[in-house]
C-alpha positions as a Markdown table, in Angstrom:
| # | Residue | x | y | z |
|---|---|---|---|---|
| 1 | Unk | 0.0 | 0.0 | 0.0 |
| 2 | Unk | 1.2 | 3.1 | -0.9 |
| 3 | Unk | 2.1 | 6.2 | 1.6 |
| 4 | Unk | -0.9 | 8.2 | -0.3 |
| 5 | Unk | -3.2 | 5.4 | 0.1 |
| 6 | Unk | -2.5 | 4.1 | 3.9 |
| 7 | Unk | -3.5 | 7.9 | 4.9 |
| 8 | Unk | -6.4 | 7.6 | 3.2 |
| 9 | Unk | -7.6 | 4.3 | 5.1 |
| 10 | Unk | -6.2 | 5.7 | 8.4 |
| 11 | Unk | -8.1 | 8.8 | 7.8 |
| 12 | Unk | -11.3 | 6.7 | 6.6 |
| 13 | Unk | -11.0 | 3.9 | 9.9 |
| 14 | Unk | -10.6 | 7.3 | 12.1 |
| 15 | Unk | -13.7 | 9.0 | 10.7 |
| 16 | Unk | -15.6 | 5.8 | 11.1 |
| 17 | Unk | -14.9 | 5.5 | 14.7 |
| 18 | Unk | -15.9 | 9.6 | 15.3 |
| 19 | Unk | -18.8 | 8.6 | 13.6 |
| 20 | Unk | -19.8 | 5.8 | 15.8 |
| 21 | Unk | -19.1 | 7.6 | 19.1 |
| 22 | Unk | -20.7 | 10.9 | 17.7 |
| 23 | Unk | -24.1 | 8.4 | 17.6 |
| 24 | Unk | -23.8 | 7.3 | 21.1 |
| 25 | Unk | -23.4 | 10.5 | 22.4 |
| 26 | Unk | -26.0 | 11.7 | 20.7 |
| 27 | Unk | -28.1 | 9.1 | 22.2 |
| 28 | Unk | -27.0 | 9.8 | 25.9 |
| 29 | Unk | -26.9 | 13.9 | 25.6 |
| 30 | Unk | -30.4 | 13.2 | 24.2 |
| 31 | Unk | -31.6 | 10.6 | 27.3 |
| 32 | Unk | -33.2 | 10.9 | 30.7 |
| 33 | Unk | -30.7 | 11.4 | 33.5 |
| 34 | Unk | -31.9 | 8.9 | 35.3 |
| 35 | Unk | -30.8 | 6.5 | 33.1 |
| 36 | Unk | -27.1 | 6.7 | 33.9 |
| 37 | Unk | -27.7 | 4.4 | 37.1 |
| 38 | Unk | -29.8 | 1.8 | 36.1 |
| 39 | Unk | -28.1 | -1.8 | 35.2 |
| 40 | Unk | -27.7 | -3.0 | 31.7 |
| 41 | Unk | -28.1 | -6.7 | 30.8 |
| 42 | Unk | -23.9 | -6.8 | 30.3 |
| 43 | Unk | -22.3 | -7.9 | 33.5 |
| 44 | Unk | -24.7 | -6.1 | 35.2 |
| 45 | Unk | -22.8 | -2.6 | 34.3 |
| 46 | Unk | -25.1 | 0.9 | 34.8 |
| 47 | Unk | -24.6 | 3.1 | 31.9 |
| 48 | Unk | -21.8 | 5.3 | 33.8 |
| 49 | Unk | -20.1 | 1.8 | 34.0 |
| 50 | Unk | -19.8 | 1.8 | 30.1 |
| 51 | Unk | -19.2 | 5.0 | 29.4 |
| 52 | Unk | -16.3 | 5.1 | 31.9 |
| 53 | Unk | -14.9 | 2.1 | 30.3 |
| 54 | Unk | -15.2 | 3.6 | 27.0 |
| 55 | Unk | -13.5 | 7.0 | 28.2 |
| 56 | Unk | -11.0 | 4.8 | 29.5 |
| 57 | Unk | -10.1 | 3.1 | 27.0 |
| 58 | Unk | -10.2 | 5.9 | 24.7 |
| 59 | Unk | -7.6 | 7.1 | 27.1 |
| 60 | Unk | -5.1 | 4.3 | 26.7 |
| 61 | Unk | -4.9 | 4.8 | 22.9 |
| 62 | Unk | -4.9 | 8.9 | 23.3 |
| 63 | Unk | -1.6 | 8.0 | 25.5 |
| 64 | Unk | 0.5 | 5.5 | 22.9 |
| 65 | Unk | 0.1 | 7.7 | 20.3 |
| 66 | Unk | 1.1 | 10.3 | 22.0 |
| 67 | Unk | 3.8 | 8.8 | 24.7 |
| 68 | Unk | 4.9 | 5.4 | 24.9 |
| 69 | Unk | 6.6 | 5.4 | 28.1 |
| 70 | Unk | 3.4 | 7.2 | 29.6 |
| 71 | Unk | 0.9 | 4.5 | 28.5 |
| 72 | Unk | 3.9 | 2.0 | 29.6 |
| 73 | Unk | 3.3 | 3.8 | 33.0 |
| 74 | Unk | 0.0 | 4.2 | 32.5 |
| 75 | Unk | -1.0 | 0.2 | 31.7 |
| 76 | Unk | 1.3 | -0.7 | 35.1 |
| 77 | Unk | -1.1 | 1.4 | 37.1 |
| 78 | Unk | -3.9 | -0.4 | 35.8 |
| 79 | Unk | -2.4 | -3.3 | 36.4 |
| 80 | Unk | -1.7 | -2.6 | 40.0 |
| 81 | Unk | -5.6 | -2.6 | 40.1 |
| 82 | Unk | -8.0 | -5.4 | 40.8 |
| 83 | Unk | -9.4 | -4.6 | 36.9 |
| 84 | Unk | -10.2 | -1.8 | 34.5 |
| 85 | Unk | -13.3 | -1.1 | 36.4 |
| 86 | Unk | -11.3 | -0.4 | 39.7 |
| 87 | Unk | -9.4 | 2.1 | 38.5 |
| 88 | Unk | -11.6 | 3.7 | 36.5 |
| 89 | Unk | -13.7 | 4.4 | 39.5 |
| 90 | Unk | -10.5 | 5.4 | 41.0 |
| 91 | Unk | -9.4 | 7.9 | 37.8 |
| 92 | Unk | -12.6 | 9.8 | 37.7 |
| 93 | Unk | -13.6 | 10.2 | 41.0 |
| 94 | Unk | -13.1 | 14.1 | 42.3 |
| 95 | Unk | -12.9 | 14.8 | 46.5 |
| 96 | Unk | -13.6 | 10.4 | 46.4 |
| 97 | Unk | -16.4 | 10.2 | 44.6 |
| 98 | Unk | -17.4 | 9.5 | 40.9 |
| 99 | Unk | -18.7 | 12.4 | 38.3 |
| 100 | Unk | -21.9 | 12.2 | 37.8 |
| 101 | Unk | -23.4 | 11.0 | 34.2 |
| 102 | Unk | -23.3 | 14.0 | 32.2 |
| 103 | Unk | -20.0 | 15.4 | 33.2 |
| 104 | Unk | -18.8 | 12.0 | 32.8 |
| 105 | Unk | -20.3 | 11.9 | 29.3 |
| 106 | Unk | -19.2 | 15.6 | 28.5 |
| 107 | Unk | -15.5 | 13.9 | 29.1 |
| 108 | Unk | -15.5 | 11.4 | 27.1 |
| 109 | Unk | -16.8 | 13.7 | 24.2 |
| 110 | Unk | -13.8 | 16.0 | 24.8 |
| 111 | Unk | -11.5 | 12.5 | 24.8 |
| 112 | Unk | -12.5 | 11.1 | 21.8 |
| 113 | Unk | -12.1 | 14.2 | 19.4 |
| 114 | Unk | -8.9 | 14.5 | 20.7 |
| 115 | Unk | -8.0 | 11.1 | 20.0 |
| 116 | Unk | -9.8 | 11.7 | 16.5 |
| 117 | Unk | -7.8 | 14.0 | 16.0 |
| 118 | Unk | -4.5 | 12.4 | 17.2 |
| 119 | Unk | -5.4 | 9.5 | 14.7 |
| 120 | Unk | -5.6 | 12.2 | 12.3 |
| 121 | Unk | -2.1 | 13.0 | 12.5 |
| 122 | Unk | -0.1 | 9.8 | 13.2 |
| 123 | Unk | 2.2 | 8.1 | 10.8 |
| 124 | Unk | 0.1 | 5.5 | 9.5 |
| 125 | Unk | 3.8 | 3.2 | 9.2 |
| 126 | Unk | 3.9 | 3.3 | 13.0 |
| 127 | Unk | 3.6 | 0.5 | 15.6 |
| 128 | Unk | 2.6 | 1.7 | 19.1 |
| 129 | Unk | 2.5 | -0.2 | 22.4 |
| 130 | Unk | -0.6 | -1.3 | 23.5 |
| 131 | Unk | -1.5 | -4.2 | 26.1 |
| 132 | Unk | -1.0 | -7.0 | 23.9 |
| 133 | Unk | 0.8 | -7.0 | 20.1 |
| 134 | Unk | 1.4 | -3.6 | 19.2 |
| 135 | Unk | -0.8 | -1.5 | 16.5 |
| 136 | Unk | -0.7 | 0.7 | 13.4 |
| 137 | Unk | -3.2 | 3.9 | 14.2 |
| 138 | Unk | -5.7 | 2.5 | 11.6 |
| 139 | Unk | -6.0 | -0.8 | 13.7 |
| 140 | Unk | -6.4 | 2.1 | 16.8 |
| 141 | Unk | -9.0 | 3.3 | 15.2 |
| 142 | Unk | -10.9 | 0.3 | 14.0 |
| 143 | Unk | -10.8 | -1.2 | 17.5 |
| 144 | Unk | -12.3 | 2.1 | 19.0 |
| 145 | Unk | -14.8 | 2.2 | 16.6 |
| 146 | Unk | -15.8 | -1.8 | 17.5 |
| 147 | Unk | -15.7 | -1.5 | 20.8 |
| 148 | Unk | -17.7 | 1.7 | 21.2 |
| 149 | Unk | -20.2 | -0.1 | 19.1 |
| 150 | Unk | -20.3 | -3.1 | 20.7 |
| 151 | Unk | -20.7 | -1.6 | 23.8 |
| 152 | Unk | -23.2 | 0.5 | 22.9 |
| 153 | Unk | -25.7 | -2.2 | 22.3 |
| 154 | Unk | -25.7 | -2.1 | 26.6 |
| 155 | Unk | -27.4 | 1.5 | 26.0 |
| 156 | Unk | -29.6 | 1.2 | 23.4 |
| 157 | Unk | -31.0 | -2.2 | 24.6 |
| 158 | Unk | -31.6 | -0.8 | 28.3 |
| 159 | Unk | -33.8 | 2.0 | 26.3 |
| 160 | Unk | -35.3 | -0.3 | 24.2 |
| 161 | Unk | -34.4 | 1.6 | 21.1 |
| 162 | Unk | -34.4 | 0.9 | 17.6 |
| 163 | Unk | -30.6 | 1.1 | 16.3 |
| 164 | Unk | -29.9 | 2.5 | 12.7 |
| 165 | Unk | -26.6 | 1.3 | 11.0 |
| 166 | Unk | -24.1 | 2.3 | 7.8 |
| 167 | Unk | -21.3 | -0.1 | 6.2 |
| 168 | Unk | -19.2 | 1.4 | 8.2 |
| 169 | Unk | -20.1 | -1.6 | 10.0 |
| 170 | Unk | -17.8 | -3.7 | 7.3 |
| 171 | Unk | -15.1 | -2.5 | 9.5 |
| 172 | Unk | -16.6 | -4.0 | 12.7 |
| 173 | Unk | -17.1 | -7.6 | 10.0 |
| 174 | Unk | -13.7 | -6.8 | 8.9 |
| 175 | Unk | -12.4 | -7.9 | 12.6 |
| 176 | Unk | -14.8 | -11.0 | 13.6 |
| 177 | Unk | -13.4 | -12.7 | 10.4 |
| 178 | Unk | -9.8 | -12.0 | 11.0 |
| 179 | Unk | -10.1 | -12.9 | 14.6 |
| 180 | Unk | -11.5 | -16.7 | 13.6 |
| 181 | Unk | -8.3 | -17.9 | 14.4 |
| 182 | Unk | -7.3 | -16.0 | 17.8 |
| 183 | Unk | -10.5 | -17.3 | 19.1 |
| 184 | Unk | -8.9 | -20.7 | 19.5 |
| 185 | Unk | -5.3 | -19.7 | 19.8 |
| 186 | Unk | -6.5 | -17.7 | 22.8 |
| 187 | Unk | -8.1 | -20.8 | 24.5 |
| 188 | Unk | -5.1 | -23.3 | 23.6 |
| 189 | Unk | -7.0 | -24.6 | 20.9 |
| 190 | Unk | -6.7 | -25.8 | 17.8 |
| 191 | Unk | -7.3 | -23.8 | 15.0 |
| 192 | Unk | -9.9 | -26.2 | 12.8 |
| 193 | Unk | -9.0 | -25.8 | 9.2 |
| 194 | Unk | -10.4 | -24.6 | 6.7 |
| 195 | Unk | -12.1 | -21.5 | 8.1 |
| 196 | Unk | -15.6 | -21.3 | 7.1 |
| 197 | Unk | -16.4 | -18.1 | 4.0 |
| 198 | Unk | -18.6 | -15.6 | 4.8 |
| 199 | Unk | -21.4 | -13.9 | 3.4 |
| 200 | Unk | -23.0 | -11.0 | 5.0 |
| 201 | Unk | -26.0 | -8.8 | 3.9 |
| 202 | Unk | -24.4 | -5.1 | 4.5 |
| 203 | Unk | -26.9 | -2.5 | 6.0 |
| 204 | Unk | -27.1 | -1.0 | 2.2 |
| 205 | Unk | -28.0 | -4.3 | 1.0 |
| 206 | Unk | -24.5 | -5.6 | -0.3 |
| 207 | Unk | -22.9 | -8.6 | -0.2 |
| 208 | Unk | -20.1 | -9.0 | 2.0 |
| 209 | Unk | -17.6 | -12.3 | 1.3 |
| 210 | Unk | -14.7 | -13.7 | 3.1 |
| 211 | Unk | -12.7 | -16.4 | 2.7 |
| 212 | Unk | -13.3 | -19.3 | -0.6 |
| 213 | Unk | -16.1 | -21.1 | -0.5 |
| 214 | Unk | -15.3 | -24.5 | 1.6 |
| 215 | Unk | -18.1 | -27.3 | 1.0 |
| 216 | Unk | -19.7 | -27.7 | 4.5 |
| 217 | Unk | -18.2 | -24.8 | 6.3 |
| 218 | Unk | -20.2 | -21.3 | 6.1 |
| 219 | Unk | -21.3 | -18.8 | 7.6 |
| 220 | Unk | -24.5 | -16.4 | 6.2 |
| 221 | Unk | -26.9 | -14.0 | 7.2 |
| 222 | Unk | -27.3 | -10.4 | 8.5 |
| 223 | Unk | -23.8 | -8.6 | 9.1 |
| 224 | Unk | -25.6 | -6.7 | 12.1 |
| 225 | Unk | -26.0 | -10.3 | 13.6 |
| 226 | Unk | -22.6 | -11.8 | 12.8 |
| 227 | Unk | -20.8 | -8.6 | 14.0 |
| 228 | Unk | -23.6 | -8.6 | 17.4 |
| 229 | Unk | -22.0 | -12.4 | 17.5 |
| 230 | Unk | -18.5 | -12.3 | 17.2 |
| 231 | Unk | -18.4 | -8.9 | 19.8 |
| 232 | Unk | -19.9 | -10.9 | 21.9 |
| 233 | Unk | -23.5 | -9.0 | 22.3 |
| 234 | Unk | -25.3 | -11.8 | 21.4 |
| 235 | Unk | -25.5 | -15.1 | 21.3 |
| 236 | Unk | -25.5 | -16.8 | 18.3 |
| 237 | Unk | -28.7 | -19.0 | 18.9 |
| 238 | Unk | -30.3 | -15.5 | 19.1 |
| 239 | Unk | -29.9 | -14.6 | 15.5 |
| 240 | Unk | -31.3 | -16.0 | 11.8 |
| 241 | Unk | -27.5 | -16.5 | 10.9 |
| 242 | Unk | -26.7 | -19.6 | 9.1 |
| 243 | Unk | -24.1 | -21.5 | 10.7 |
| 244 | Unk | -22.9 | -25.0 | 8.8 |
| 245 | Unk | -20.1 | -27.1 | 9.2 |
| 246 | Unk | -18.2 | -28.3 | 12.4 |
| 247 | Unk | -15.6 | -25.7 | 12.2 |
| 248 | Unk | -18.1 | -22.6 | 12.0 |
| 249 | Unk | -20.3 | -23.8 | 14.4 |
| 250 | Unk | -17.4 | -24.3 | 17.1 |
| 251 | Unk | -16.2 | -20.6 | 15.9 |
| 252 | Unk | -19.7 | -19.3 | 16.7 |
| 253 | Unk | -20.3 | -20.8 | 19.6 |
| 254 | Unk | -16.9 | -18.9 | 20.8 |
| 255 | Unk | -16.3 | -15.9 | 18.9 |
| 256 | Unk | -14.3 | -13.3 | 20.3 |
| 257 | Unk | -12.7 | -10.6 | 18.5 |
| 258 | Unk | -11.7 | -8.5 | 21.2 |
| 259 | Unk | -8.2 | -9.3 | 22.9 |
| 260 | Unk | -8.1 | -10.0 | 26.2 |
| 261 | Unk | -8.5 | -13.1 | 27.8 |
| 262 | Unk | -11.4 | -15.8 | 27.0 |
| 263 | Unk | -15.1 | -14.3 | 27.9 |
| 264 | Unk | -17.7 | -16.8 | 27.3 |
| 265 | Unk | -20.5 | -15.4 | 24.8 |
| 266 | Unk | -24.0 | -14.5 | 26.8 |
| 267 | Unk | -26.1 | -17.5 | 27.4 |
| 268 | Unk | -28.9 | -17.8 | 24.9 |
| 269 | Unk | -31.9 | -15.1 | 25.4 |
| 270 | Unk | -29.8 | -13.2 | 28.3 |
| 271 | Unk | -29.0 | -9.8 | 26.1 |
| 272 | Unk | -32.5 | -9.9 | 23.7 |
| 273 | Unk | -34.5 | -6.5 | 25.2 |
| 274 | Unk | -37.9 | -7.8 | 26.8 |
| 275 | Unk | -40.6 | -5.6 | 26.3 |
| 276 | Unk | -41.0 | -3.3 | 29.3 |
C-alpha cells in the first residue's frame, strides 16, 4: 500500500470510529438522567459503567500515540488494580467520589475528538505499544470504533431503542473474520482448518464475502447479527445467521474478536430486550 493510500484508510477507519461515538453520544446527551444508574443486561454494568470504560479506554490509545513510556506507566497502574473497572472508578472520581453522568459523558466527548484527532495526525507506518501486540493507528482506530459499538448495544438495549446502522459496519465484520483464528489460539485450541467463507447482507443491501467457498463450512446472514456475535453481544442461537459445518459452528459458539482473555459469549436469550 502506498504512503498516499494508507493515509487515506487511516483517515477513513478514524472518521468511522468519530462517527460511531458521535451516535452514542448523541443518544445519551439526548436521554433521561436517570438512566445513567440503572443496570444493563452486560455484566450487570449501569450506563456510567460503560461510558467510563469507554472514556478509559479511549484514554489508553490517546496515550500510545502520543507517549509510549506514559501508557507504559500508565498500563502498570492499571495493572496494580483489581481490573479496569477499579481504577476507572478510582481515575474519575473528584474529593472520592465519581462524576456524575453527564460530566462523565461531557469527558468522554472532549476525549474522543482528541483522539480523532490524534489519529488524524499519526504516521500510519507506525507501531505503538498497546496491552498486547502492538498496533498501526488504523487498527487504533478500528478497535475504537468496535468496541464503542459493541458496547453501545448495553445502551440502546436498556432504552429499548431501535438502532440504525451504515457499512461502516464492514469495519466491525472486517475484525470477527480475521479474529477466527485467535478465538482458538486464545483458549489453547486448535485452530480447525479450513475456516468457514462468509457472506453477510451489509446495512445498504450488499454482499459481504470472506474467505473461498469451503463445502460444508459457512457462515450467512445479516452482518448486524454476525458482527452482534463475534463482539460478543449476542448469542448466536439469538440470530437467523446460518451456521454449517463443524468448524463454523465451534467458531460461533466462541467468537471473540476483542483481545483479552477468553469471555464466554451471553447464554442464549440473556442480552435480547424484553418488552418493558
Amino acid at each position: 500500500m502506498s504512503a498516499e493510500d494508507a493515509g487515506a484508510a487511516l483517515k477513513q477507519a478514524a472518521d468511522d470510529f468519530r462517527a460511531e461515538a458521535d451516535e452514542l453520544y448523541k443518544v445519551l446527551e439526548d436521554a433521561d438522567t436517570g438512566y445513567w444508574t440503572e443496570r444493563s443486561t452486560f455484566k450487570d454494568w449501569t450506563v456510567w459503567d460503560v461510558i467510563a470504560h469507554l472514556h478509559l479506554s479511549d484514554h489508553m490509545a490517546l496515550t500510545t500515540l502520543r507517549d509510549g513510556q506514559a501508557f507504559r506507566e500508565l498500563l502498570a497502574a492499571i495493572g496494580a488494580a483489581k481490573d479496569m473497572r477499579e481504577y476507572s472508578d478510582q481515575w474519575l472520581a473528584v474529593d472520592g467520589h465519581s462524576i456524575n453522568g453527564p460530566d462523565l459523558l461531557q469527558r468522554w466527548h472532549d476525549m474522543y475528538v482528541e483522539l480523532h484527532e490524534a489519529l488524524l495526525s499519526a504516521d500510519p507506518e507506525q507501531r505503538f505499544d498497546w496491552a498486547g501486540p502492538g498496533m498501526k493507528a488504523r487498527m487504533f482506530a478500528t478497535a475504537r470504533q468496535m468496541e464503542t459499538w459493541a458496547h453501545g448495544w448495553e445502551i440502546y438495549d436498556l432504552m429499548r431503542l431501535p438502532r440504525t446502522h451504515t457499512d461502516r459496519l464492514r469495519n466491525v465484520a472486517e475484525i470477527g473474520v480475521r479474529t477466527y483464528g485467535w478465538t482458538f489460539a486464545n483458549r489453547k485450541l486448535e485452530v480447525p482448518e479450513p475456516a468457514p467463507s462468509i457472506a453477510l447482507t451489509s446495512p445498504s443491501g450488499a454482499t459481504w464475502a470472506w474467505n473461498e467457498a469451503t463445502a460444508g463450512h459457512s457462515v450467512t446472514g445479516d452482518a448486524v447479527e454476525f458482527c452482534q456475535v463475534v463482539t460478543q453481544v449476542r448469542n448466536v442461537e439469538d440470530t437467523s445467521l446460518e451456521v454449517a459445518g463443524d468448524n463454523a459452528a465451534a467458531w460461533m459458539a466462541i467468537a471473540q474478536c476483542f483481545a483479552g482473555p477468553p469471555e464466554q459469549p451471553p447464554a442464549p436469550g440473556s442480552r435480547v430486550p424484553q418488552p418493558r
